[in-house]
N, C-alpha and C positions, 0 to 999 in steps of 0.2 A: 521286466519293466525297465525302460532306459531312463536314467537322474538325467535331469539338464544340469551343465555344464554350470558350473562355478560364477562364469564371465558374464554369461547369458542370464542368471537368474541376479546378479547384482544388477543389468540392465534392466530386465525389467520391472525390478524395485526401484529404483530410481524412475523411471515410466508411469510405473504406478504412482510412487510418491507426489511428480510433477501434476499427473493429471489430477489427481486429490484435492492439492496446494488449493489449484481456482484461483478463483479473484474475487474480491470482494472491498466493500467499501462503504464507510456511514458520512451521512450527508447532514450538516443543518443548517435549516431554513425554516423563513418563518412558516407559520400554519397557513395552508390549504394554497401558499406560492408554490408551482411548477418548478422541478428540480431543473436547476439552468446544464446544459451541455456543452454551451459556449467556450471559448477560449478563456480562461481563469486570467484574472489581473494577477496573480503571486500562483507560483511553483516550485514544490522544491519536494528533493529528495532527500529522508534522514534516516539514518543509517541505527539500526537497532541489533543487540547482541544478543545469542543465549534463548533462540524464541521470542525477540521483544522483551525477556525481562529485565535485560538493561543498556540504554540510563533508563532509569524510573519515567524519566519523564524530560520528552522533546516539545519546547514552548516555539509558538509562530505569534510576533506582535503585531494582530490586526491592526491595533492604530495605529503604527508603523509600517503596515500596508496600506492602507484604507485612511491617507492622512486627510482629514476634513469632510468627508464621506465615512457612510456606514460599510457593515458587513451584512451584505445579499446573502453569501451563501460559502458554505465553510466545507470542505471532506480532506475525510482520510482514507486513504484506499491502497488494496495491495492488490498492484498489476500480474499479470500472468510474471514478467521480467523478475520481480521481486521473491512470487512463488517458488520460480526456477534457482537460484541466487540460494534461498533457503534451504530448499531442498540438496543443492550440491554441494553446499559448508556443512549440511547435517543440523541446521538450526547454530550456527554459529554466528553467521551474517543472515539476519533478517532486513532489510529494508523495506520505507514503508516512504510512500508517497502521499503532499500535505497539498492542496488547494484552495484558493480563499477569491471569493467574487466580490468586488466592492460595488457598492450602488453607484448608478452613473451621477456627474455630478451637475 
């Protein structure tokens, strides 16, 4: 029986890892409003260590977005880019991306 090669089985660990990762992402909005797919008024990327366990916690100031206007619609979400990123630091660098819709005015 022939072993694969050392090189070739960290490649397809890493392979596997990525296509795992996915994407994913939690949205809020109010009840029974259509999740918007619009171009978001605020974006940003924040940067998480260690799996996301730390900082404990990355704060986005809606009303500092959203000056004089409400908030439509808020997500967090980790893009395929983020997954991959994770996966190649081993869960060292996790990033995660923050979106926030404000109501038109």
């Amino acid at each position: 029986m022939k072993l694969i090669s050392k090189s070739k089985s960290a490649l397809l660990c890493a392979g596997l890892g990525i296509f795992l990762s996915g994407c994913a992402s939690v949205t809020i909005s109010p009840v029974d409003a259509p999740k918007l797919t619009s171009t978001p008024t605020y974006e940003q990327r924040m940067d998480f260590f260690f799996w996301g366990l730390t900082p404990d916690v990355q704060q986005v100031s809606v009303n500092d977005v959203c000056v004089g206007t409400g908030v439509r619609q808020m997500q967090a979400q980790t893009k395929l880019e983020d997954g991959i990123f994770t996966v190649i630091t081993l869960g060292i660098f996790s990033p995660r991306s923050v979106k926030v819709w404000c109501e038109e005015a």
